[in-house]
N, C-alpha and C positions, 0 to 999 in steps of 0.2 A: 629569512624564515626562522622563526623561533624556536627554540630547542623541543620547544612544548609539544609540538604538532605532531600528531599520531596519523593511521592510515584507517580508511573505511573499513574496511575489511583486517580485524584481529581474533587471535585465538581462541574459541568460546572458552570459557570460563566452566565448566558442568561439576557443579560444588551441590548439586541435586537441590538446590533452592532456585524456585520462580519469582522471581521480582515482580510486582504489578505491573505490570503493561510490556514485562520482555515475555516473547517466545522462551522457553526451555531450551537449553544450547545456542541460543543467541546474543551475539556480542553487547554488552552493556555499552559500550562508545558508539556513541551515534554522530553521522559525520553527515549523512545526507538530511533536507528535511520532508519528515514524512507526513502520511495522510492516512485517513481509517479507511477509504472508500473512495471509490469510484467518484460518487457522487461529492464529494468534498474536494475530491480532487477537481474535479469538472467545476466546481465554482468557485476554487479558488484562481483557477486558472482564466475564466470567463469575468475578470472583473466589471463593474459595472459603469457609466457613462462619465457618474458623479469620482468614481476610482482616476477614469483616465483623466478627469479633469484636474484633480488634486494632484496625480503624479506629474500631469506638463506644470503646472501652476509651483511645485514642490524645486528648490533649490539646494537641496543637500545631496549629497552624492557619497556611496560606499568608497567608491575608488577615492575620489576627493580626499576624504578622512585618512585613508591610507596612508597617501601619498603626504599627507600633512604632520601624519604621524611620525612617520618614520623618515621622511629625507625634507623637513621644514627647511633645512641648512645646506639643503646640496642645489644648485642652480640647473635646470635643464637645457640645455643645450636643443637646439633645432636638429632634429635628424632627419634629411633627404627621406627618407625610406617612407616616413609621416606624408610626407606634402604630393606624393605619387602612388595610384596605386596599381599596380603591376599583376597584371593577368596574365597567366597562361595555359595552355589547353594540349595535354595528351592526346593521344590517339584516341580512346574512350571517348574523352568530353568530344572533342572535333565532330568523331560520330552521332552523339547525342545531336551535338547543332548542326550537325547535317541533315540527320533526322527531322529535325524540327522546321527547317527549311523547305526541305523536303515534301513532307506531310502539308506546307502551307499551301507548296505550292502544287500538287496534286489535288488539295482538298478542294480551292476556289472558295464558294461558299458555303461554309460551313453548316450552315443551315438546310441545304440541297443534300448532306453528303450523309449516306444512310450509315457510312459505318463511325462518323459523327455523333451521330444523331444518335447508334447504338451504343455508346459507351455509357457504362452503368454510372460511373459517379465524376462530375466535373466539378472545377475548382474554379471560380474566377474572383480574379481584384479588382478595384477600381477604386476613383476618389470620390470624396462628396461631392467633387465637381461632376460627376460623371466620366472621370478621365479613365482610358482602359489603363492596366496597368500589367495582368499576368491570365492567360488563359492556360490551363495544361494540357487540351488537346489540339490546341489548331491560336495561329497568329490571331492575339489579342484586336488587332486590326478591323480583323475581318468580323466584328462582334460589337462593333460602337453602337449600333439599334438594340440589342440587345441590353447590353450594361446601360445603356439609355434608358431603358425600363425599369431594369433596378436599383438604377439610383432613382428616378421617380416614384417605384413605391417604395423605397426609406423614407425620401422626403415627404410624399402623403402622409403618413403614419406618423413622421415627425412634427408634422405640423398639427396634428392632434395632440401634441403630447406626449407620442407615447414612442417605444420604440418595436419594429417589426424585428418577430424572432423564427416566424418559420410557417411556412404556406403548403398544403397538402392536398395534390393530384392525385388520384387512384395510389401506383404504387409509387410514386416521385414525389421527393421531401425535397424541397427546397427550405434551404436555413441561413442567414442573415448574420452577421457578426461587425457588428458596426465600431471600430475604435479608433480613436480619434480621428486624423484626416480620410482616414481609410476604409471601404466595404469591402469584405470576404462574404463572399457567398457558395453553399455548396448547394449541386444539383442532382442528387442519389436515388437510385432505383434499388442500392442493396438495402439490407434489413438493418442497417444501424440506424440507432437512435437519434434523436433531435441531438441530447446531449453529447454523444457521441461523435456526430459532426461539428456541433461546435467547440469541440475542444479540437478537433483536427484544425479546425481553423484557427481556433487560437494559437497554435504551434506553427500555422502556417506565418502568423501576423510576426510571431514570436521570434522565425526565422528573419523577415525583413529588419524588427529592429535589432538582430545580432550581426548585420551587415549596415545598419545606418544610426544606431542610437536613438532613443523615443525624439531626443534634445533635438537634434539633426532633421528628423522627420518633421514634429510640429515646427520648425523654424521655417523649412522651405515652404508649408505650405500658408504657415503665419504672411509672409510674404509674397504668395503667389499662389494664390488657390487654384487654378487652374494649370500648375507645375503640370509635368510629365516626368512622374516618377521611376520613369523607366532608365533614365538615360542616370541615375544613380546606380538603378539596380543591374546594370549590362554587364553579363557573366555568370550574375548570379541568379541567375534563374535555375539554371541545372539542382541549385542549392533545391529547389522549392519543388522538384522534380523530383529529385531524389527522397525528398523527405516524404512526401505524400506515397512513393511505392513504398518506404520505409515505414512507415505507419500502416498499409494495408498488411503488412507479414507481420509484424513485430507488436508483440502483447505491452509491448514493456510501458508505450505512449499511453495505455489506457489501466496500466496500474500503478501506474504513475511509482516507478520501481529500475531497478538498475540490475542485469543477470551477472552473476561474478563465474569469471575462469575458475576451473576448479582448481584448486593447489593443496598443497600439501600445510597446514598452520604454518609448519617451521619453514617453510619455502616463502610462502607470502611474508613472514616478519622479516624473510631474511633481507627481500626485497625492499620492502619501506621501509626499512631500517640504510640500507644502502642508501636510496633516496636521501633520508631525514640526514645523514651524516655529512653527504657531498654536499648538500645545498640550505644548511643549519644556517651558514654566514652569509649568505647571496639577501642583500636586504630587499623590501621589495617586491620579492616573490609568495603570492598569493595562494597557489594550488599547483600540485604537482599530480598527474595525473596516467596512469599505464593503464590502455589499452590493447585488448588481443582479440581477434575474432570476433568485435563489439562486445564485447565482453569487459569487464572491471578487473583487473589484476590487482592495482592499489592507486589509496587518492590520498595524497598526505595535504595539509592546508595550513594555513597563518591560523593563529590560535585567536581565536572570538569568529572565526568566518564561519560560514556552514554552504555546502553546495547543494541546489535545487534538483532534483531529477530531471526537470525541464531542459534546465541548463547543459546538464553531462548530455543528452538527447538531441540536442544541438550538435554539442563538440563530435557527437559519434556521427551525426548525420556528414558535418562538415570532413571527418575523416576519413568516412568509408564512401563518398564520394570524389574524393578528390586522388586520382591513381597517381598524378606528380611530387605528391607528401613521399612517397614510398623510396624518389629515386635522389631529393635534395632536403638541406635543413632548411623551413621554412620561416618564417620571421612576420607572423599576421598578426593584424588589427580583429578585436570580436568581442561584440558587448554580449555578455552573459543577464538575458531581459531580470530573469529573479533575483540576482546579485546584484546589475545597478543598472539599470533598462537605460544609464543617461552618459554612461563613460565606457570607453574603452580599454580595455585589457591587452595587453601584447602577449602572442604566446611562440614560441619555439618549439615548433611541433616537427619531429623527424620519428623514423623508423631506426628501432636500438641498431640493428643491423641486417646484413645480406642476408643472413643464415638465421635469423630469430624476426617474423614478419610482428612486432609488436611496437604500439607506438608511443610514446612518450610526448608529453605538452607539458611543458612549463607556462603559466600564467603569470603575468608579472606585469605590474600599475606602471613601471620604470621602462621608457620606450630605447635606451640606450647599453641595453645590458644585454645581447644577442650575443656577442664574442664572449662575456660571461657563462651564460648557458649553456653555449655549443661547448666549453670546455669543461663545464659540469656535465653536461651528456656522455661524455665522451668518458668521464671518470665513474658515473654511473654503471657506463658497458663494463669498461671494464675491472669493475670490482663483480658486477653479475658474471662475468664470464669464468669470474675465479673459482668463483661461491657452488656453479655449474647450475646458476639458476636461469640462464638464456636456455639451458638443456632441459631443464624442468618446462618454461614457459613451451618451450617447443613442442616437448612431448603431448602436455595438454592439450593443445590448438590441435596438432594432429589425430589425437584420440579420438574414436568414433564414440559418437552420445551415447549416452546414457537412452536406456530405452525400458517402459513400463515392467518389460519383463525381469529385467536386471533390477529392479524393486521389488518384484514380489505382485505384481498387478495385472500379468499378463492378456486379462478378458479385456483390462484397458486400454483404450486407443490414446488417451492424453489427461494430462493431467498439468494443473498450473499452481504451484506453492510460492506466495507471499509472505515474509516475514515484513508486519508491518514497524516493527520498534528501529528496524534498519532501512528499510526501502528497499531490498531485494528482493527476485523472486527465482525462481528455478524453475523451470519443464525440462521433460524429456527430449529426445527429440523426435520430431514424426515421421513414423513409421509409413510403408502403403497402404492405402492407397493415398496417402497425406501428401503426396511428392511435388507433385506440379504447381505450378504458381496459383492458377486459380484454385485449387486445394485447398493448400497456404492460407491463401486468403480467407478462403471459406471458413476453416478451422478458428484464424485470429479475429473474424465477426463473431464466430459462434459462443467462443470465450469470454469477448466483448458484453455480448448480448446478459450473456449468464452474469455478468458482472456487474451489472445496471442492475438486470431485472433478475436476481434468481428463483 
């Protein structure tokens, strides 16, 4: 990692001059990349037919160039850990696929089953074959007449020429997200938008290829259109589970934006500073990245790189899903789709320690550098532990939110601030009657909505 690379999050500058396009008090280094809007965001994100065709069709690669870069002269060596990949399931996950077991086998047919049938917004995949692939309330199985319909009307509508993007029942929006070998389709009775959905779905697709690579995906189907794309994705469904609850709370997917742990300037420098010094020499490594509470602590990076909101959106999805990350060093494969939707990244992702629940990922193109790592983690803690910034981090994550009235807003119930020059945003936190999930949810459409349409 180069000496050059600095952290997302640095100390504002307030020299009482506004730069064109910065916020007032917001950091001039920009590390994520940004968007003005909802709506730019939603179409950069939804590329289009002729996009995916160029990107399967395109042979250059970010990581490629990396890896070219900087170790043209070092030989890679095969590592076991590459050619196997090793799944395991906590007591959580177990229950999840209990769950889901479960619910199938209760349901029967899902189309008989009223509380089925009641569920306000459904998720399903499939292929251009018509192959099921992922349902998220009930076994994809039980659903093949179903997904048999909607790959029949893509392919009507394809065969016109044109492409199907969304079909309109009373209060039920059905919406279409057609890429490459793949249909996402969502089935929604709440009040989000066409665009709205479809950028869920794009995040949904976005997820698959950070568990299989775009390359990987169109080869099997290059070869076998009629694959059963399931039996790649086996495990990682909860991934796709978890992201879609994670999307119904969380504003952050649809402002296309990253919320940062609050700290103290001199706390945060002190930390990416700790970071940048332990792992200046470690070649290879791409993004260094601290997480707390899904929250951004600091992201330091290889100097020319830039991280996608999309991407960090992933990484937190895959964090805060997985409770096994918490108790070992883990050592995973994950394509970042914005950074290189066609190679995989190796990352080192553990918990700093018992007593500080924050997490650390190293990102790294080098698939043999884990013993590396682990003992730059380990020299990360502890210099944080010296500095007594694992006490800081602590303190934060513990600290009850921030609340409209601690602003000065009290008649207000919420409130959302976007600094666009950096990609972050801030709210409070919700207050009652805000509590409940369905709440929650209520609140993160209603923001949503405002944010399309104000």
């Amino acid at each position: 990692m180069a000496a050059k690379e600095s952290a997302v999050v640095v100390e504002p500058i307030d020299d009482g001059i506004a730069e064109p396009g910065i916020e007032p008090g917001a950091s001039t280094e920009m590390m994520l990349v940004t968007t003005d809007s909802f709506d730019e965001y939603e179409q950069e994100m939804s590329s289009s037919i002729e996009g995916d065709r160029q990107m399967k069709e395109s042979t250059t690669s970010t990581i490629s160039e990396i890896q070219e870069d900087v170790t043209q002269d070092i030989p890679i060596a095969a590592n076991p850990r590459d050619s196997e990949k090793t799944l395991s399931l906590d007591d959580g996950e177990m229950d999840d696929v209990a769950h889901r077991l479960g619910q199938s086998n209760i349901d029967g047919d899902p189309l008989r089953c009223k509380t089925w049938l009641a569920q306000k917004k459904h998720i399903f995949i499939l292929s251009q074959a018509g192959k099921p692939i992922y349902s998220r309330y009930s076994s994809e199985d039980k659903l093949v007449t179903v997904m048999g319909v909607m790959q029949a009307l893509v392919s009507f509508v394809q065969a016109g020429s044109d492409m199907i993007r969304s079909v309109h029942a009373g209060d039920t929006n059905f919406v279409f997200v057609v890429k490459g070998p793949l249909i996402l389709v969502a089935v929604s009775k709440t009040l989000e938008s066409v665009p709205q959905l479809t950028l869920q779905l794009t995040y949904v697709y976005n997820q698959i290829i950070s568990v299989l690579t775009q390359s990987q995906l169109n080869r099997v189907y290059d070869q076998r259109r009629n694959f059963d794309l399931r039996r790649l994705l086996t495990g990682s469904e909860r991934l796709i589970d978890h992201l879609l609850n994670f999307m119904d709370r969380e504003p952050a997917f649809f402002l296309g934006a990253i919320k940062c742990l609050p700290l103290l300037p001199s706390m945060r420098s002190s930390i990416t500073q700790t970071i940048i010094q332990t792992c200046a020499k470690i070649k290879n490594l791409v993004f260094a990245i601290l997480l707390a509470n899904n929250q951004l602590v600091t992201l330091v990076r290889m100097n020319k790189f830039f991280l996608h909101p999309m991407d960090l959106h992933i990484i937190q999805n895959l964090v805060d899903s997985s409770e096994s990350l918490k108790t070992a060093e883990s050592w995973t494969p994950i394509c970042l789709p914005k950074f290189d939707s066609n190679g995989y990244m190796h990352g080192h992702v553990s918990y700093l320690s018992e007593d500080c629940q924050a997490c650390l990922l190293l990102l790294t193109v080098d698939r043999d550098v884990f013993f590396v790592l682990s003992d730059a983690k380990q020299k990360i803690v502890e210099k944080l532990r010296r500095t007594n910034c694992l006490e800081a981090i602590n303190e934060s994550m513990n600290k009850p939110t921030i609340t409209t009235a601690d602003i000065g807003l009290p008649d207000m119930r919420h409130i959302l601030y976007k600094c666009k020059s950096t990609a972050q945003f801030w709210s409070p936190g919700l207050q009652p009657p805000y509590t409940t999930d369905e709440e929650i949810e209520r609140v993160c459409i209603t923001d949503c909505i405002l944010l399309v349409d104000p």
